[in-house]
Structures are given as C-alpha cells and as structure tokens.
C-alpha positions, 0 to 999 in steps of 0.5 A: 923569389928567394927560397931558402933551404936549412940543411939537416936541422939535428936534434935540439941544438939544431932546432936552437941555431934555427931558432937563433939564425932564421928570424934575422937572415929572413929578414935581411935576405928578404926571403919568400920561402923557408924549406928545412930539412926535418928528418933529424929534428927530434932526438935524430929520429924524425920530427915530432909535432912540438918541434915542427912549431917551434920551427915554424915560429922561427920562421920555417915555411914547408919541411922536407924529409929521410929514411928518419921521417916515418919514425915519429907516427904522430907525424903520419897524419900530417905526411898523408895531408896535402894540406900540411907544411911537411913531407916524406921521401916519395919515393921511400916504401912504407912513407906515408903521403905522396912525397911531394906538394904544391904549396902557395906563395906571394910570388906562385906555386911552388913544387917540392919534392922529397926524394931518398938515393938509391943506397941511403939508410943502415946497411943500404938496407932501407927499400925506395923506388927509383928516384929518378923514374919517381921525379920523372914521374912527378914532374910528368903530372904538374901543370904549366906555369909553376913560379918554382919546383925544389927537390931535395935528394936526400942520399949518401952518394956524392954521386947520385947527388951531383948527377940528380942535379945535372938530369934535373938541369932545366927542369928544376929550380933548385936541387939540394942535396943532404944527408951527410951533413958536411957541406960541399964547395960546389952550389953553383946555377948549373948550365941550364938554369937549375941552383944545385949543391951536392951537400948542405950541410947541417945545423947542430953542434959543430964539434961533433960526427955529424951532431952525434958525440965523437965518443959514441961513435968512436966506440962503435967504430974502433971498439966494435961495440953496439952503442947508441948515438948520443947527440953532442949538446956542447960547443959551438953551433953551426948552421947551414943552408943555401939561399937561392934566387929564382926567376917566378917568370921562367923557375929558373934560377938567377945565383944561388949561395951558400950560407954558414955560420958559427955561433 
C-alpha cells in the first residue's frame, strides 16, 4: 500500500498548496492513504473544523497533531472520538483523546500514532510523558495482523528524531518526523524495514522563517521585542511530504521517497 504523510500543512497558504497538489499526485502515485500534519492549519494555531473539510475535500484521508493541536477547543470533541479522522500527541498532557487510532482501508488496518519529543514547544515548557514508554506502551496493546502502523514524532531534536526511528525499526512502518518544518536529506527504509525521515518539511510559503515573515521574526530576534508571528502570505508555495510504499503482508516497508515541490 502507498501511504502518503504531507508535513506541517502552515496556515492558509498551506491549506492552498494541499489543496493544489493532493488531487493529482494521489492520483498518479496511486496512494491509499492521505495523513497531514494539522497542528499549524489555522492561522499556526491548531486546526479549526472548516479547514479540516477543506482538506478533507482535497483528499487528506486521517490528520496527526502538536503542542498546536489543543489550541482550537472546537476540535476537542472530535481529539476525544475514536471514530474521527484527527489525532493529538498521545503523549502530551492536557490533549484531549488517546493519541493514536486504527482506522480502516482497502488494504487492512492501519495504526497511527502521534507522539511530541521530549523537549518541543516555548521555552521547552510544554509537559508530555515519555515518548518512548508511551509508543511502547501503545504497540504493546495492538493485535496481530496490522497492514501498517505510522508514527509521527513531532519534536525539535534532530536527535530524538533519528533515534525514534532506529528504536522503532522492525516495529513500525513508517516513522516521520516534524516540526521544524525544513526537510532533511536522509528518508531511507532503515535496516529492518521501517520508512524513516528526520524532517518533512512543511507546506506554506516558501520565502519565509517557517511560514512566518522574516519581519516578525527578526524584530523578535534582533530587537528583542515581543511580537506576534505573522504568517507570510506572498511568494511562492511549497509542499512537502513523503510517499512510502508498505508491504500490508509484513508492514514492512519496500522504499520511501521524499517529495517537494515549488509553485
């Protein structure tokens, strides 16, 4: 089965380049599963329900999530239903929901697990548990005969994000990391068969500090002022995400790629 995970889909003009992107490349990859990213949907602040339908028109199948996440309470609802296409971190305090779901495809179930790093959020300041007991945990509880089981790790470490992957090699079929939204070089199926990529990247304008404006941010930085993150809604668009091809038989995974594309 071909499962395709969009990175950190940022604001409006990420829901746009989705939105321009999804229908044709589902369509000439010939994918069976859609997972995005979701936390920076809205405005960078969670996911509110009109944009998830917008998305979900484009063609995005089940939506992970971040410290972002909880931020949008009409969303809460939907984090509590198991039922539902949209997930939190499970191991982030005050989230609601369980952080992972098995949902249904053509090809079997798939699990999929949204987890933070340790250190993620301002100032390192936002309270998770920790991810590895709570992946070990999870998988722990799942019956036999899964087609796949996806985890997202969603942390500012580089190297939280490459050790996940290698702990979770012959577990999972595909470990994705995000956050930073800057993609990394390095997608490859790790030794035992698991599809791994430190960083996806994002989908949002390309000139910009991660979607915001270089403005905002620079007067933050250099200026030492406190300011609000304005997102850059000029220039070109970019999109990113990695398509993986996993063996239902075994959920193990046979190659992963990584995709980009400027508009």
């Amino acid at each position: 089965m071909n499962i395709l995970y969009i990175g950190d889909v940022m604001a409006e003009p990420g829901v746009r380049v989705v939105e321009k992107m999804l229908p044709k490349l589902r369509q000439e990859k010939a994918v069976d599963l859609v997972i995005a990213q979701a936390e920076n949907v809205s405005d960078g602040k969670g996911m509110t329900v009109a944009d998830m339908k917008r998305l979900q028109k484009a063609g995005v199948d089940f939506f992970t999530g971040g410290n972002h996440t909880p931020r949008q309470e009409e969303l809460h609802s939907l984090l509590s239903d198991k039922n539902s296409p949209v997930i939190g971190p499970a191991n982030m305090h005050n989230s609601p929901g369980d952080g992972h779901q098995v949902i249904e495809t053509k090809q079997g179930k798939v699990l999929v697990v949204s987890l933070l790093g340790s250190i993620v959020g301002r100032d390192a300041a936002t309270p998770v548990d920790h991810p590895l007991h709570t992946i070990d945990t999870i998988l722990a509880e799942q019956p036999d005969g899964l087609a796949a089981i996806v985890v997202n790790f969603h942390g500012d470490y580089s190297s939280e994000k490459v050790i996940i992957g290698h702990y979770l090699d012959g577990r999972a079929s595909l470990v994705v990391g995000d956050h930073w939204h800057v993609p990394t070089a390095d997608a490859r199926v790790l030794p035992k068969g698991t599809a791994h990529i430190t960083d996806v990247g994002m989908c949002g304008t390309l000139d910009s500090s991660l979607g915001v404006t270089f403005e905002s941010v620079l007067t933050r930085w250099k200026d030492g002022k406190v300011v609000r993150n304005e997102i850059e809604g000029n220039g070109p668009l970019q999109f990113c995400a990695v398509l993986a091809d996993i063996d239902e038989t075994t959920a193990r995974a046979r190659s992963i790629e990584h995709i980009r594309h400027i508009l």
